[in-house]
ROSE-499766 format. One record per residue (C-alpha): x, y, z; residue in one letter. Coordinates in steps of 0.1 Angstrom, whole numbers. Layout:
BEGIN
[vexnu [X,Y,Z],'A'];
...
END
This chain:
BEGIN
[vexnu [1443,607,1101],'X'];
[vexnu [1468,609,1075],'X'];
[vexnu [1449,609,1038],'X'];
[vexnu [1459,588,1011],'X'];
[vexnu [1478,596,978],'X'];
[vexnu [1446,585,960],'X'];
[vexnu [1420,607,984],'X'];
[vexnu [1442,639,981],'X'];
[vexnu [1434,643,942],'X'];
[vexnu [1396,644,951],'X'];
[vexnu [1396,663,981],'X'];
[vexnu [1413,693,959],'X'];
[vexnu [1382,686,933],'X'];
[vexnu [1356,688,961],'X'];
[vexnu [1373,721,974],'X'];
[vexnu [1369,744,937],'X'];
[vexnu [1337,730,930],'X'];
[vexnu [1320,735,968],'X'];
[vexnu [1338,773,965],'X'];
[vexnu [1332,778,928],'X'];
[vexnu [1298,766,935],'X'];
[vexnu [1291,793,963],'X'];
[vexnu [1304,819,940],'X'];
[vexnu [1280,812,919],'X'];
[vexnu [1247,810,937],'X'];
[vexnu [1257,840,956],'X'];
[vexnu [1235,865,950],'X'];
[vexnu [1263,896,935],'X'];
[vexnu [1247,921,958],'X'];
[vexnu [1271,901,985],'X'];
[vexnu [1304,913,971],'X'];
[vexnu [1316,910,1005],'X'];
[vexnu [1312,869,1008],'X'];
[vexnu [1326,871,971],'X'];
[vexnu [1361,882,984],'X'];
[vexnu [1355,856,1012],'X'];
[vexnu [1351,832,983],'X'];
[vexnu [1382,842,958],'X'];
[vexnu [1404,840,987],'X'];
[vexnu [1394,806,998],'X'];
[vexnu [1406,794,967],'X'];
[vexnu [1440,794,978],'X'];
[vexnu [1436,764,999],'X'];
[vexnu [1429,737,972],'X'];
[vexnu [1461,756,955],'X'];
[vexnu [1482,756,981],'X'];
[vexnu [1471,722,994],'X'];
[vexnu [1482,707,957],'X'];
[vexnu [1512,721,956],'X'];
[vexnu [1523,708,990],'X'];
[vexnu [1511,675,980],'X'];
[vexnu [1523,672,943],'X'];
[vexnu [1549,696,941],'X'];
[vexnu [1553,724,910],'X'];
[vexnu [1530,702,888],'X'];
[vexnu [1502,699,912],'X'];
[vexnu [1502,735,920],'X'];
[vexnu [1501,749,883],'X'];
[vexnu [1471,720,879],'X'];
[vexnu [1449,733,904],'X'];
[vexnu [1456,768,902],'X'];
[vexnu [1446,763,862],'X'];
[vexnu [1416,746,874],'X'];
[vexnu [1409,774,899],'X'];
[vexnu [1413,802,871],'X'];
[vexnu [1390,778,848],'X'];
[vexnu [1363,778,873],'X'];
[vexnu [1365,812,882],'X'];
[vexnu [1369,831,847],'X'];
[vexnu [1329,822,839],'X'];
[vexnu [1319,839,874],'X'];
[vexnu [1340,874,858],'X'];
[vexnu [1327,874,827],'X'];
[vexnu [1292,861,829],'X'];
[vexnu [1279,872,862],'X'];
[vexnu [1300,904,865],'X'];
[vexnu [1298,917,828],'X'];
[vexnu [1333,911,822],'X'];
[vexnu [1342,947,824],'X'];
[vexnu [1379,941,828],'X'];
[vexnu [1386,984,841],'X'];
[vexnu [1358,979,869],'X'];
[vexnu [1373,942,878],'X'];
[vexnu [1408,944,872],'X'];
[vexnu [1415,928,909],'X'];
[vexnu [1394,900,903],'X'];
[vexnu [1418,892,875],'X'];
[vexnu [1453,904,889],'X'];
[vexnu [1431,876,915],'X'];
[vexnu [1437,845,891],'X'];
[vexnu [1474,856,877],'X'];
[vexnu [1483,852,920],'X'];
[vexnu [1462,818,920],'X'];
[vexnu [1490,808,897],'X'];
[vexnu [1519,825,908],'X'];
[vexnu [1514,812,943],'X'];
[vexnu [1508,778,930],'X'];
[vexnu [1538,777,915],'X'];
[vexnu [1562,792,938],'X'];
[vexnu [1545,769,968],'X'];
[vexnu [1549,741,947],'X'];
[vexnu [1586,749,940],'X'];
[vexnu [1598,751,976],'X'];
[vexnu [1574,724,980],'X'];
[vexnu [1592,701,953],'X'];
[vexnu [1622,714,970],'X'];
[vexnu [1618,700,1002],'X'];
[vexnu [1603,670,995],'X'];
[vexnu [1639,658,971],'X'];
[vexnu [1659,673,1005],'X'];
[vexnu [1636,648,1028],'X'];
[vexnu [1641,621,1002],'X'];
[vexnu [1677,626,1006],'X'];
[vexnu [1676,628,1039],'X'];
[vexnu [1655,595,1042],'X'];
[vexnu [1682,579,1021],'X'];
[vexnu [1712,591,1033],'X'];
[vexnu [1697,577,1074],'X'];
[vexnu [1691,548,1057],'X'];
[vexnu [1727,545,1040],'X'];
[vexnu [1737,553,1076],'X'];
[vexnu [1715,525,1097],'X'];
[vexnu [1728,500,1069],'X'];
[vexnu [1769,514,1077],'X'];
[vexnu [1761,514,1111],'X'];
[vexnu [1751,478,1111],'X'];
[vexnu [1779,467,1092],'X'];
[vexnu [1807,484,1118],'X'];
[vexnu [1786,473,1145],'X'];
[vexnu [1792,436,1128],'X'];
[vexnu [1823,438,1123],'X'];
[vexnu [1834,456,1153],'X'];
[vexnu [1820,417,1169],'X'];
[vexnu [1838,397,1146],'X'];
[vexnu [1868,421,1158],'X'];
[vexnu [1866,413,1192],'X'];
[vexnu [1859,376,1191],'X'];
[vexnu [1888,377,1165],'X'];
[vexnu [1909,393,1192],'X'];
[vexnu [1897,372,1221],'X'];
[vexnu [1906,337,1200],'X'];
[vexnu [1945,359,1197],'X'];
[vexnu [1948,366,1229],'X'];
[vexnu [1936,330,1238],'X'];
[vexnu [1956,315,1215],'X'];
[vexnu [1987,335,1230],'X'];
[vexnu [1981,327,1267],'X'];
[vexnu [1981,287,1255],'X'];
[vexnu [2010,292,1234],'X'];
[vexnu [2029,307,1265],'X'];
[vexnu [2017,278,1286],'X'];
[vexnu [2030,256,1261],'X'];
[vexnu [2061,273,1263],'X'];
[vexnu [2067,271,1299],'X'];
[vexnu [2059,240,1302],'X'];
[vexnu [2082,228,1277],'X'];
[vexnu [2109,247,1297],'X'];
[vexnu [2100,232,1328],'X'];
[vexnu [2101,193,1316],'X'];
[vexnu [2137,205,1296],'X'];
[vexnu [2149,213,1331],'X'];
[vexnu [2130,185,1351],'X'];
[vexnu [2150,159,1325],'X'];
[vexnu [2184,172,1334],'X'];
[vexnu [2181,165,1374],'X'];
[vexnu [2164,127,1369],'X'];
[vexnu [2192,117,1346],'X'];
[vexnu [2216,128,1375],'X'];
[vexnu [2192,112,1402],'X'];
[vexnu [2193,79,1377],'X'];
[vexnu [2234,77,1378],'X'];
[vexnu [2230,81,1414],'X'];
[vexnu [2211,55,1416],'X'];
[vexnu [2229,29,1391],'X'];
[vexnu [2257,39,1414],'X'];
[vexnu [2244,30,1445],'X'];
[vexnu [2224,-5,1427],'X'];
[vexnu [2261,-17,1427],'X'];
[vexnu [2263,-18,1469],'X'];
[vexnu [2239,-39,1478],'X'];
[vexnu [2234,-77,1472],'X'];
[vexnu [2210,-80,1446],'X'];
[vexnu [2193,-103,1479],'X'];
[vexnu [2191,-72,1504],'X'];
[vexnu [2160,-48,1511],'X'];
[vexnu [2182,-15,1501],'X'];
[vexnu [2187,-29,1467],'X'];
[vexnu [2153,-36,1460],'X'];
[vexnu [2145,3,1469],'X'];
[vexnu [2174,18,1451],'X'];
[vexnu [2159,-5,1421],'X'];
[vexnu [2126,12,1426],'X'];
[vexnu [2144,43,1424],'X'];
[vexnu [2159,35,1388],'X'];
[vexnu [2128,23,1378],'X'];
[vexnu [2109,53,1385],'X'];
[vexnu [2132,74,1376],'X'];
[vexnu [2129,61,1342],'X'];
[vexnu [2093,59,1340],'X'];
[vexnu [2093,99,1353],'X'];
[vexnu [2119,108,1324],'X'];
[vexnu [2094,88,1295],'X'];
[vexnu [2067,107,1305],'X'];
[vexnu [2085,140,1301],'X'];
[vexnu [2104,125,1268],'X'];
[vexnu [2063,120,1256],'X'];
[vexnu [2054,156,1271],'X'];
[vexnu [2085,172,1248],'X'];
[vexnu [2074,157,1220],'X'];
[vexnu [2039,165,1224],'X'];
[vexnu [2052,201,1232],'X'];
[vexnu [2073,208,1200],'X'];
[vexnu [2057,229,1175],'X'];
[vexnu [2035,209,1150],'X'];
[vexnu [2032,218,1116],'X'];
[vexnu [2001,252,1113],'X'];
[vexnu [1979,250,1088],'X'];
[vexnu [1991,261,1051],'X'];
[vexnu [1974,284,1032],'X'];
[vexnu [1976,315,1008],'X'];
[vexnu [1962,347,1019],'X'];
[vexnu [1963,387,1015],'X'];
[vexnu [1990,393,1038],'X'];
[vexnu [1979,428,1040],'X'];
[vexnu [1944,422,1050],'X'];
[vexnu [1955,405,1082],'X'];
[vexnu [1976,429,1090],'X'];
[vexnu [1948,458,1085],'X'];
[vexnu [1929,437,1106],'X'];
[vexnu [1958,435,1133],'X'];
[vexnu [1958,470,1131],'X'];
[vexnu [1919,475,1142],'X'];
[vexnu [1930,457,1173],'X'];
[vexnu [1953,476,1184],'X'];
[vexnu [1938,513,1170],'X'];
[vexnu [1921,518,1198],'X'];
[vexnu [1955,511,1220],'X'];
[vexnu [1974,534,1201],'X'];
[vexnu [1943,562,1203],'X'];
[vexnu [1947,553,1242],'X'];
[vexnu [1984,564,1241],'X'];
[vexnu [1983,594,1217],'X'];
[vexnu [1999,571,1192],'X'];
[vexnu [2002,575,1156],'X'];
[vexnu [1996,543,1139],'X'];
[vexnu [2009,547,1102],'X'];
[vexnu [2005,518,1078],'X'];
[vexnu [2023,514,1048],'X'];
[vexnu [2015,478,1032],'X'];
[vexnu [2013,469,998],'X'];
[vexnu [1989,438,986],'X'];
[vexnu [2011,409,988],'X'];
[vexnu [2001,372,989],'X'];
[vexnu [2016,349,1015],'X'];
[vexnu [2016,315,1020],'X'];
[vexnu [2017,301,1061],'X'];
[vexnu [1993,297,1085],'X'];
[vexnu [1976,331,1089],'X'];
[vexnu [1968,325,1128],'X'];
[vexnu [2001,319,1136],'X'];
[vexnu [2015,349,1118],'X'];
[vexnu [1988,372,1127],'X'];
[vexnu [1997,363,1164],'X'];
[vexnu [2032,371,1157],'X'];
[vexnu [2024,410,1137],'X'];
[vexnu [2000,414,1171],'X'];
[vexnu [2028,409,1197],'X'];
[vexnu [2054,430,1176],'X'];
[vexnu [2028,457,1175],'X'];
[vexnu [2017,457,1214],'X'];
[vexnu [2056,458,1220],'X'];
[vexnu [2062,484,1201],'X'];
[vexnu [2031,507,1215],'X'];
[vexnu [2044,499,1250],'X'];
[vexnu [2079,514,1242],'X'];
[vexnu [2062,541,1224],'X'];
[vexnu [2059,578,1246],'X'];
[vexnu [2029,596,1242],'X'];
[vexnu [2029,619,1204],'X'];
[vexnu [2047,585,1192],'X'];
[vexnu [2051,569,1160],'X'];
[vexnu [2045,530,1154],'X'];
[vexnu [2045,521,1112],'X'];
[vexnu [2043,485,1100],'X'];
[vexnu [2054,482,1066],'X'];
[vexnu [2056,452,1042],'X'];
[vexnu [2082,451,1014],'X'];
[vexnu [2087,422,987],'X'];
[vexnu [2125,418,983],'X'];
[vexnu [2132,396,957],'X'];
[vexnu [2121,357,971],'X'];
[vexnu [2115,374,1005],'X'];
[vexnu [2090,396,1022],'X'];
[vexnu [2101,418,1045],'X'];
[vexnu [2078,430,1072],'X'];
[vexnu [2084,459,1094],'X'];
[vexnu [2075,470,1126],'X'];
[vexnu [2094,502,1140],'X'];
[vexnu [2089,527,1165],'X'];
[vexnu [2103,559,1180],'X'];
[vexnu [2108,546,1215],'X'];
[vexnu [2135,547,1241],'X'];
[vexnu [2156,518,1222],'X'];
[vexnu [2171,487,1239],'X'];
[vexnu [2205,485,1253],'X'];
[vexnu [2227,470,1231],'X'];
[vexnu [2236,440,1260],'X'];
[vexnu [2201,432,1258],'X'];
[vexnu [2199,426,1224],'X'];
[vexnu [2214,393,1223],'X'];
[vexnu [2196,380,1249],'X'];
[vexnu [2154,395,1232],'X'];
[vexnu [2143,362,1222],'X'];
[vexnu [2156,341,1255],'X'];
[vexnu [2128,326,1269],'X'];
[vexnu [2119,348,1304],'X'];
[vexnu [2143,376,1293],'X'];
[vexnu [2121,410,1292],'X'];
[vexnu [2126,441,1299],'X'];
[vexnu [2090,451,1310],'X'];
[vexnu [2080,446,1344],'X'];
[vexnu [2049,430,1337],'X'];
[vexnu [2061,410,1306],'X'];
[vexnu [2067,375,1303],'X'];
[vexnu [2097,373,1286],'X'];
[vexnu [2077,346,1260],'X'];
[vexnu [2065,369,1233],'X'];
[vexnu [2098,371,1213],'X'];
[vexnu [2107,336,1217],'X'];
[vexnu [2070,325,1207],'X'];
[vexnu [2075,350,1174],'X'];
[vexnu [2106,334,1162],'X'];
[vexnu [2096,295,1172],'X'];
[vexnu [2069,308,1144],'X'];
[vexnu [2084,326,1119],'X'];
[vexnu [2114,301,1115],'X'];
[vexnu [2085,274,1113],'X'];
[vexnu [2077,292,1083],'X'];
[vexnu [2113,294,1066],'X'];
[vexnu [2122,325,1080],'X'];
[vexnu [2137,349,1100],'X'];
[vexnu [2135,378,1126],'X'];
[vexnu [2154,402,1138],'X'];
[vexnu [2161,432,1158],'X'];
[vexnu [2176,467,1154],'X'];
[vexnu [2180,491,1181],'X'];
[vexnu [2194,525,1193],'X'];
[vexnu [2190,541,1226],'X'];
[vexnu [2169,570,1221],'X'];
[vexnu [2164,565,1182],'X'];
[vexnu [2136,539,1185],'X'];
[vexnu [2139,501,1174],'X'];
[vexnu [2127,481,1146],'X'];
[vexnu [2123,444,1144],'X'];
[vexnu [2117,429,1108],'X'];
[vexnu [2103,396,1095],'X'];
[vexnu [2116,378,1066],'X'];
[vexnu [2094,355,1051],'X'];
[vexnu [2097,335,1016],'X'];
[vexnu [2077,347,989],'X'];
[vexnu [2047,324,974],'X'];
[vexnu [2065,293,950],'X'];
[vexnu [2099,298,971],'X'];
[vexnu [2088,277,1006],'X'];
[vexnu [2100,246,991],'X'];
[vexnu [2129,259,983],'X'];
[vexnu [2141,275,1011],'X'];
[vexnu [2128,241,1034],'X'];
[vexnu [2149,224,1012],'X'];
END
């Protein structure tokens, strides 16, 4: 059983005076048991200086040499030629007190630190292992929030294009309605027709209007904490491909809705590490340019063909095989929701770079104006 800070004081007290004590009822015709005696004094010295460090071990090897000094020069005669080891005896009591203490002292600040510096590490740990949870949920509600905003998308598409062939099937109709008797059985279906026709074409007149973009939430924020934060999410993607991710954002405020825009950084970004070969480069850089912030996402990919430029933010035009063609056309429905603008510059073999105007805090109005 470990002993207590308070019992280790006394059990260095009960060690001198149980040895002091047999050195002096010892009869000195026993010189042997003597030497057994001065050298068990090195445990209570020892012992102290492993427990209390430098201080400890001068203490009790003072109290050794105070208990043992009487023994020499009472029951020995004190003559110092005859019992000069007895003596060089007590100057080692000290001298080992001290040095054992020292290292002793020494090790116990190295523990200390070391007990701090796991617990500094157990408290970082926790925090990453937070954070890398509010990351992923973070990136889960993105990637959510992207597979409903392609929906949206493509079913806004869709009704555009189911509108165009009812308001042919309607003229049709009409056309036919003026046949037939308003009396006879084929008028009264081609009536049905009209009729439903219209009813089909309010419903996707209500399903457009639901569809169009609706006003995100507006608020001012660090733009370049969110895009750090975009960054995390794709770090690991970039580590994946033997990317180099380099940031270069200054802290500028911005005033939008921060999902919206963060969802726009994160699909530039995913674009850009997909274009990227292996020892690649991907920066993002943010600029303030007068009433506009310009942000930056380039790489050092293959480039786009210029013919394909025109056509990058066409709804369904990709150039991936496994893209949707949705992400550009998504990015720019939001940025020019927020009073600005994107655009795309490209060379074959030099890379591309797609950058993001956006008005500067106290110059929205203005612009929307």
């Amino acid at each position: 059983m470990r002993h207590t800070p308070a019992f280790r004081p006394l059990l260095i007290l009960v060690f001198i005076v149980g040895i002091s004590l047999l050195h002096y009822t010892t009869p000195l015709y026993l010189p042997m048991l003597h030497d057994i005696f001065q050298r068990l004094y090195y445990i209570p010295v020892i012992l102290a200086a492993f427990w209390f460090g430098l201080r400890g071990g001068l203490i009790a090897a003072l109290c050794v040499s105070l208990a043992y000094v009487p023994h020499i020069m009472f029951q020995w005669g004190g003559h110092v030629s005859m019992e000069l080891d007895k003596y060089l005896e007590i100057v080692m009591y000290n001298v080992v007190g001290g040095v054992t203490g020292l290292l002793a002292g020494r090790e116990q600040r190295r523990r200390a630190q070391l007990e701090k510096t796991a617990r500094g590490l157990e408290a970082s740990y926790a925090k990453l292992e937070e954070q890398s949870e509010r990351i992923i949920a973070i990136e889960e509600q993105l990637r959510r929030a992207e597979r409903l905003s392609l929906m949206g998308e493509l079913s806004a598409v869709l009704a555009h294009e189911i509108r165009n062939p009812l308001g042919s099937i309607r003229g049709t109709a009409e056309i036919l309605k003026d046949d037939f008797a308003p009396g006879d059985r084929k008028y009264e279906f081609v009536e049905i027709l009209v009729k439903e026709t219209e009813r089909l074409n309010r419903v996707v007149e209500e399903f457009l209007r639901q569809a169009r973009p609706q006003p995100g939430t507006r608020e001012r924020f660090d733009l370049a904490e969110e895009l750090r934060m975009v960054a995390t999410l794709v770090a690991a993607e970039a580590k994946r491909r033997g990317i180099t991710l380099d940031m270069q954002v200054a802290a500028v405020e911005l005033s939008g809705d921060r999902d919206q825009l963060r969802q726009v950084v994160l699909n530039l970004l995913l674009n850009a590490l997909h274009a990227t070969p292996a020892e690649g480069r991907v920066t993002l850089a943010v600029n303030e340019n007068g009433a506009m912030i310009e942000l930056q996402v380039t790489d050092t990919g293959s480039g786009i063909p210029p013919a394909d430029l025109p056509r990058l933010f066409e709804p369904f035009f990709t150039t991936k095989e496994e893209g949707t063609g949705l992400g550009l056309a998504v990015a720019k429905r939001i940025v020019t929701a927020h009073g600005g603008t994107i655009s795309v510059q490209s060379e074959e073999g030099e890379g591309t770079t797609v950058t993001l105007r956006l008005p500067a805090i106290g110059t929205e109005d203005t612009d929307e104006r």
